[in-house]
DOVOGU-829335 format. One line per 5 residues: number of its first residue (from 1); their letters; for each residue x, y, z of C-alpha. Coordinates in Angstrom, 3 decimals, decimal comma. Layout:
N
NUM> a> X:Y:Z; ... $
! end
This chain:
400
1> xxxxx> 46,447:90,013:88,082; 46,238:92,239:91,470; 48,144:90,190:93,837; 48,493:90,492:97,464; 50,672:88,523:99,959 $
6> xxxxx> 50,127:88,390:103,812; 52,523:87,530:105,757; 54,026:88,333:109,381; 57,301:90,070:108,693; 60,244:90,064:106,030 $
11> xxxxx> 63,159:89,444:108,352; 65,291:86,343:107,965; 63,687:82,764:107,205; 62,910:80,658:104,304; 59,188:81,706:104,180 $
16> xxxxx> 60,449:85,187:103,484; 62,460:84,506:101,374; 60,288:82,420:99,580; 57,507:85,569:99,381; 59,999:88,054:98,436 $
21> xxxxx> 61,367:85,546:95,456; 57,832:84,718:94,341; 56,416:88,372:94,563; 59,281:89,728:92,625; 58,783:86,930:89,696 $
26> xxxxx> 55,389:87,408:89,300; 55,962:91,540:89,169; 58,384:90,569:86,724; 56,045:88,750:84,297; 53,562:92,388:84,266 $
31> xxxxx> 51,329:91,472:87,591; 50,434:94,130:90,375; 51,941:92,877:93,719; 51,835:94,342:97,524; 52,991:92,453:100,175 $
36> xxxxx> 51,017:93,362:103,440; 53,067:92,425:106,622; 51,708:92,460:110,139; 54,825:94,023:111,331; 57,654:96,365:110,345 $
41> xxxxx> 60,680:95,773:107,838; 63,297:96,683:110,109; 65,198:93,779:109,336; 64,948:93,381:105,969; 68,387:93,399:104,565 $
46> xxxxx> 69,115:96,185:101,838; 69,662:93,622:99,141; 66,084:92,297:99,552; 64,330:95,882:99,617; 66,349:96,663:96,514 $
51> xxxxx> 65,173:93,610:95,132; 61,640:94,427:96,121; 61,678:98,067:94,574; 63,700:96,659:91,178; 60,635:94,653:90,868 $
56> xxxxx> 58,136:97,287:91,873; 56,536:95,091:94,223; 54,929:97,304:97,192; 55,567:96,817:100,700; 52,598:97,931:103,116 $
61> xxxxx> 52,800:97,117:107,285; 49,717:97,082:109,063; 51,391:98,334:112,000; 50,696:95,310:114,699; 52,883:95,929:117,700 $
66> xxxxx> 51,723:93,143:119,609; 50,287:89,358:119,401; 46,890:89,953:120,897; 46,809:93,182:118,841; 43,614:92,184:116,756 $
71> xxxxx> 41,259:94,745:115,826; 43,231:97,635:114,710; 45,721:95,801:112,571; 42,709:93,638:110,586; 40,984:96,807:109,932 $
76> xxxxx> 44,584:98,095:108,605; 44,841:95,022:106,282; 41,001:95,502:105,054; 41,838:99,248:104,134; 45,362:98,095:102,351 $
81> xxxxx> 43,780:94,902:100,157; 40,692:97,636:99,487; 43,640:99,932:98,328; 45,515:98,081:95,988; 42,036:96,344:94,720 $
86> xxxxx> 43,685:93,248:95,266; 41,923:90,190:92,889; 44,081:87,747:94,864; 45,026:87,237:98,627; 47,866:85,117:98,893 $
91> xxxxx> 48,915:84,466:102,248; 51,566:82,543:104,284; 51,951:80,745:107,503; 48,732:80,212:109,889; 47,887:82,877:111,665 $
96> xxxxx> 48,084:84,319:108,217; 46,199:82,579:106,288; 43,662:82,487:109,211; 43,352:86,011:108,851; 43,362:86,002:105,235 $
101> xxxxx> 39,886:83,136:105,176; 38,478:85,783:108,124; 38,852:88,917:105,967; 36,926:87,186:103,239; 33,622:88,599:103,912 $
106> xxxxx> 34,669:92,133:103,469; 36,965:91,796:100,468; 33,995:91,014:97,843; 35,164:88,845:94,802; 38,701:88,582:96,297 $
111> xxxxx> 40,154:84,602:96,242; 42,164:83,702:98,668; 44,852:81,747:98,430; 46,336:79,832:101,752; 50,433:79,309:101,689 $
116> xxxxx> 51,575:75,873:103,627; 55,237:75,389:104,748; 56,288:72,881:106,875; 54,184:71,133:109,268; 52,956:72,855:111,792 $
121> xxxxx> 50,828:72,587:114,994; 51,618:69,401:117,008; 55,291:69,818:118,001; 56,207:70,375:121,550; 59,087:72,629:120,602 $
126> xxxxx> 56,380:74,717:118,860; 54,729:77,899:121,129; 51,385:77,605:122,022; 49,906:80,208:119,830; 51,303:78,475:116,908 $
131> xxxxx> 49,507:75,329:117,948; 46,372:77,041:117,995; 46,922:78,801:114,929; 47,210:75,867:112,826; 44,397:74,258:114,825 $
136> xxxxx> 42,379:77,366:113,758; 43,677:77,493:110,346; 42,835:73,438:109,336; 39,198:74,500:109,825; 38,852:77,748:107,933 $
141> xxxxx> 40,876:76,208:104,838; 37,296:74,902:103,374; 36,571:78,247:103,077; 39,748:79,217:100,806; 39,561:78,981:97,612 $
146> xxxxx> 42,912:76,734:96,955; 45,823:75,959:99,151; 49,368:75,761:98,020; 51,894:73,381:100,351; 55,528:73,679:99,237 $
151> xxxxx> 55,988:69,951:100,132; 54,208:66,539:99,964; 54,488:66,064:103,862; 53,134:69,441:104,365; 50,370:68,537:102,284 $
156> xxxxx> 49,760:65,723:103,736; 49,715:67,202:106,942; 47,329:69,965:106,116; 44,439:67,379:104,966; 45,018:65,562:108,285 $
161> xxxxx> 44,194:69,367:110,202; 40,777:69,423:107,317; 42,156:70,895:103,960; 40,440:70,484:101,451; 42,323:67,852:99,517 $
166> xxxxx> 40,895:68,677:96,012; 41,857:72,463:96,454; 45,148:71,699:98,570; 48,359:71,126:95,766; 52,441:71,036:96,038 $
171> xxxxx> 54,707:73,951:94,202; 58,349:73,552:95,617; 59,993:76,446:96,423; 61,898:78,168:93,559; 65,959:78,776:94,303 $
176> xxxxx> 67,175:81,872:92,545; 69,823:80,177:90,498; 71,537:83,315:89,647; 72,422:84,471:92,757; 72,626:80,476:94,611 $
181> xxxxx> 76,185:79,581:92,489; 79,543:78,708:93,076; 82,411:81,134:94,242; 85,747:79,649:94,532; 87,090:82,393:95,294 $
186> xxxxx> 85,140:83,598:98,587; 86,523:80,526:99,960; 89,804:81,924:101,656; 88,170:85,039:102,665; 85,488:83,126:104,504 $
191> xxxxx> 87,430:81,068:106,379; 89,885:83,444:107,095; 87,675:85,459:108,622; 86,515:82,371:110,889; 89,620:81,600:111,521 $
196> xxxxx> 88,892:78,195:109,695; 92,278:76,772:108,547; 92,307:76,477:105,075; 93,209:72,855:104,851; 90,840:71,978:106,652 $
201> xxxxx> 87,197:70,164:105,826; 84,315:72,353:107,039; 81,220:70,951:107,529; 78,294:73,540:108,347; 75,218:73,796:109,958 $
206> xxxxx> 72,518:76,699:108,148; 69,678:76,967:110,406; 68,430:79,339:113,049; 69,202:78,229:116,308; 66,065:76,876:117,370 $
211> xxxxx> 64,723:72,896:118,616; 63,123:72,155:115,683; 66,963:72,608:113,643; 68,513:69,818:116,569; 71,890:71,811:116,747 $
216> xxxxx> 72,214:69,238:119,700; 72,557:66,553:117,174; 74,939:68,228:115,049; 77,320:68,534:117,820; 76,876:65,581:119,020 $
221> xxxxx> 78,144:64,195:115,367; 80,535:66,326:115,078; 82,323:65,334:118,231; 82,085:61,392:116,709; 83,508:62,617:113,511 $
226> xxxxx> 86,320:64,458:114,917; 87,170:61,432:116,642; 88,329:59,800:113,696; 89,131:62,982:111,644; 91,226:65,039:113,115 $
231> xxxxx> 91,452:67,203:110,092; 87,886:68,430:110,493; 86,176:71,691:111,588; 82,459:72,446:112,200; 80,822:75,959:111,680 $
236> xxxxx> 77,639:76,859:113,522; 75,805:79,101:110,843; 72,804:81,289:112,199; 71,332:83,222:114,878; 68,731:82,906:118,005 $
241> xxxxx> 68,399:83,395:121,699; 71,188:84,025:123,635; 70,009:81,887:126,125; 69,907:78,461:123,195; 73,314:79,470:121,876 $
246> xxxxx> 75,043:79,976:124,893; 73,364:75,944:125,454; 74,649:74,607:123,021; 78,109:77,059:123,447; 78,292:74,863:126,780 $
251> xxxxx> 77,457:71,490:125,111; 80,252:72,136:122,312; 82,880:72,510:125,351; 81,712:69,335:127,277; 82,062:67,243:124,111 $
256> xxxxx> 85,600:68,434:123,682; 84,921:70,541:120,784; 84,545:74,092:121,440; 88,454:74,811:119,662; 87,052:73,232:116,308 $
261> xxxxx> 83,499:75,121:115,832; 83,185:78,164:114,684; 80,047:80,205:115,639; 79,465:82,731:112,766; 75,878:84,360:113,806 $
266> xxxxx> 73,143:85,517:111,485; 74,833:85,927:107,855; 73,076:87,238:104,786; 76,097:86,383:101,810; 75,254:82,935:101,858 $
271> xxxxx> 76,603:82,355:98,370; 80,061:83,179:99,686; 78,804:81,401:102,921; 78,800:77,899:101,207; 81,932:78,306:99,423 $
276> xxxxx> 83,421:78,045:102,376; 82,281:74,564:103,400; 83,238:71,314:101,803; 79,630:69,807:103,460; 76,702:70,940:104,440 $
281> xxxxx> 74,558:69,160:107,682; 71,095:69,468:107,992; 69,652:67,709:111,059; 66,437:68,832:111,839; 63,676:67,288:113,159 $
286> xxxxx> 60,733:69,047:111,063; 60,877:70,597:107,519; 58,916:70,904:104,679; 61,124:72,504:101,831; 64,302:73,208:103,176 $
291> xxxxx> 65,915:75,582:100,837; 69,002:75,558:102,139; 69,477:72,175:101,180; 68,452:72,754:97,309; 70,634:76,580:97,992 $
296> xxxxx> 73,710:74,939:98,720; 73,172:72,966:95,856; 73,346:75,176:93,388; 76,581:76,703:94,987; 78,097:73,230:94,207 $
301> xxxxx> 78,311:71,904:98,005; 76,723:68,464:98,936; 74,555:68,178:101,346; 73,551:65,295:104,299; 70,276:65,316:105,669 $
306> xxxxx> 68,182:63,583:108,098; 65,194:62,308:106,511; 62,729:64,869:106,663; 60,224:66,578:104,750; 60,826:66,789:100,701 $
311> xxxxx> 64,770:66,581:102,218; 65,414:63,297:100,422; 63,762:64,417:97,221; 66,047:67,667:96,492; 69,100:65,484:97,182 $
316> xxxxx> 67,925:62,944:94,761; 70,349:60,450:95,778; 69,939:57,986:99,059; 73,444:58,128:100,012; 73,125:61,918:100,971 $
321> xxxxx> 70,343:60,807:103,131; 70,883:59,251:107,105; 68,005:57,824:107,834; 68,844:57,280:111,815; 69,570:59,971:114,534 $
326> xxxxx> 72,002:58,656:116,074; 75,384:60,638:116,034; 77,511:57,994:114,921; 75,444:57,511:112,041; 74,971:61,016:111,552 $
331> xxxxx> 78,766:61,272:111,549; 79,638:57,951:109,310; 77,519:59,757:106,426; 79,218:62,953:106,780; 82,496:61,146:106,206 $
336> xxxxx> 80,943:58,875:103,372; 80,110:62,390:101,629; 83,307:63,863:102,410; 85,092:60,472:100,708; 82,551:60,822:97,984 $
341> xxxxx> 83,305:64,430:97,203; 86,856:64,236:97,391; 87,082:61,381:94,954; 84,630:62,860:92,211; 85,896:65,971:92,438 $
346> xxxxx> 84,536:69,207:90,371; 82,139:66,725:89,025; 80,168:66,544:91,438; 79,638:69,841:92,246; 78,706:70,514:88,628 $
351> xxxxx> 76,001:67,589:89,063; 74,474:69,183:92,404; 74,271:72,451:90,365; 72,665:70,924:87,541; 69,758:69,087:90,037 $
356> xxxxx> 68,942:72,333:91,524; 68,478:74,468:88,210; 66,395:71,942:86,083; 64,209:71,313:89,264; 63,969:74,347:91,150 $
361> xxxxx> 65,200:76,973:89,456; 62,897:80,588:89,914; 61,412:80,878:86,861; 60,211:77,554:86,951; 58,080:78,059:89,919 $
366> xxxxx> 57,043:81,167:89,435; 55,288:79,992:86,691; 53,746:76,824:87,992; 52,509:79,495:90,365; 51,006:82,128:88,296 $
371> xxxxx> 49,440:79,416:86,374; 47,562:78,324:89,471; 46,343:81,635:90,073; 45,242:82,913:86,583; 43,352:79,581:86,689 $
376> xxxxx> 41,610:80,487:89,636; 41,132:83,885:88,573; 39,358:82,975:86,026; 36,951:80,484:88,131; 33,441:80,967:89,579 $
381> xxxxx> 34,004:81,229:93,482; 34,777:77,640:94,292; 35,087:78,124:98,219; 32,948:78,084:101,601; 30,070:76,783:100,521 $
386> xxxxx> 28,381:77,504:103,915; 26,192:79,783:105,535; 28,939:82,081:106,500; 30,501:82,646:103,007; 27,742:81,640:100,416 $
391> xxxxx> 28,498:80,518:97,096; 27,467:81,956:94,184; 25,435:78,842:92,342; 28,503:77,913:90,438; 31,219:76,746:92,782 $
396> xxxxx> 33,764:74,274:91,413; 37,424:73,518:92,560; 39,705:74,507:90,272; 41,747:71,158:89,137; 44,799:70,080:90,966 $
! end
């Protein structure tokens, strides 16, 4: 197959990741891919390009400088999909995939194929063009030709915006297993290098610093759980605004807590990033698949998350899951793991490790995936049965 994926840039989130991990599999198994950003690769990390070129997946910008940048950049995309005679579009996120249903009418015979993350569209932490996105997006899906959500929730939340629910299905996320694994030994250097005793318990925060990841929360729990263990430390894991993290810099002091956090920034070794901690907290308010979760996993590290998105399902075990938000809750389950982990031992890690790699592991996914898309391949066109995009006389869904 001629694959294309359109997306808005390869710097640092789970989405990218996510395209660069999924483009690279399915180049690996003899496909054609490009990935078509809207803006440059400046911050791709060298790792990732290499990855990228190893593969011989193709990287293409469009050259958008700007958000109300329309024209010029969507004639860009039509020339690059012409180019690479691209059989699928596979795009992510919705002004993406909005795009990608628009373009439709001058990419003859092309599916499309619409990528769904997390929910998206109704939060007030979200911006306003991301609202309207979305809102845009739910009612151009019909004319897509399938939809693939990475999570139950964000499935169901796509319907409720007017997916199509017999072309709208659920592929988790695939978690490169060969890179995501334990490293005892990066432990020391890590922490030394935070200036994290090494006695200590570390528990750590992996988000960008942004509303939706509830940093607030996280501090606020790890002030309750330093209360009664003095013996831990907290890193902050991840960058953002200056203006957020000096917030929440500010917060840390007021609680009393500013000596035991350490505030890392944007890292890209998270391997040796996890070895470091004895627990990882995830507190957000929104997710769909958070990798990080099934990532830290599969370096051996338990997790505790808030209940959110397919968050309970990668954990696959209640007691790594705190239902409430309130910080003394939030901080009793952090010690519950901590108890947990210290009396299983190497066990448990092995276990957490095992979970990720029969579930999630890349290969796996990738080929769920390219199933899904030779399938549809393979179909009569089976979207946008309307005026705008005719049908051909044969439409049908492929199955679910």
């Amino acid at each position: 197959m001629r694959i294309a994926m359109l997306v808005r840039a390869l710097d640092v989130g789970g989405t990218e990741r996510q395209v660069i991990a999924l483009a690279c599999g399915l180049a690996q198994r003899g496909h054609a891919v490009r990935i078509v950003q809207f803006y440059g690769s400046g911050n791709l990390a060298a790792g990732l390009r290499g990855a990228l070129d190893a593969a011989g997946v193709e990287l293409r910008d469009i050259g958008k400088s700007g958000r109300w940048q329309i024209m010029g950049p969507a004639l860009r995309a039509i020339r690059l999909l012409r180019e690479h005679r691209a059989e699928i579009v596979h795009a992510f996120l919705p002004p993406q995939n909005a795009l990608a249903v628009a373009l439709r009418p001058f990419l003859p015979g092309v599916k499309v194929v619409l990528g769904v993350r997390a929910a998206v569209g109704a939060e007030p932490w979200e911006s306003a063009v991301l609202r309207a996105a979305a809102v845009v997006e739910g009612k151009l899906a019909r004319f897509a030709h399938l939809a693939i959500a990475n999570s139950e929730p964000g499935r169901t939340a796509a319907l409720e915006r007017g997916f199509p629910a017999d072309r709208t299905i659920v592929v988790p996320n695939a978690i490169d297993t060969a890179r995501f694994v334990p490293i005892p030994a990066a432990r020391s250097t890590m922490r030394a290098l935070w200036g994290v005793p090494a006695e200590a318990l570390l528990v750590g925060i992996v988000a960008r610093i942004d509303p939706v990841k509830d940093h607030n929360l996280f501090l606020d729990a790890a002030a309750a759980a330093a209360a009664r263990w003095p013996e831990l430390r907290f890193a902050v894991i991840g960058g953002g605004p200056g203006t957020l993290v000096a917030a929440l810099r500010a917060r840390a002091q007021t609680l009393g807590i500013a000596d035991l956090i350490a505030w890392t920034g944007e890292r890209r070794d998270m391997p040796q990033v996890f070895a470091a901690l004895d627990l990882l907290a995830l507190t957000s308010r929104n997710e769909g698949f958070p990798n990080v979760l099934a990532e830290a996993m599969a370096c051996g590290i338990p997790c505790v998350t808030s209940e959110v998105g397919d968050a309970p399902g990668i954990v696959a075990d209640s007691r790594f899951v705190c239902r409430s938000r309130a910080p003394s809750d939030v901080a009793d389950a952090w010690l519950a793991a901590l108890s947990r982990a210290a009396a299983e031992g190497p066990g448990l890690a092995a276990r957490l490790r095992d979970t990720i790699v029969q579930r999630f592991a890349a290969d796996t996914i990738v080929a769920r995936t390219e199933a899904r898309l030779a399938a549809l391949t393979a179909c009569p066109d089976s979207a946008g049965r309307s005026r705008l995009f005719p049908g051909n006389g044969h439409e049908r869904a492929p199955a679910p």
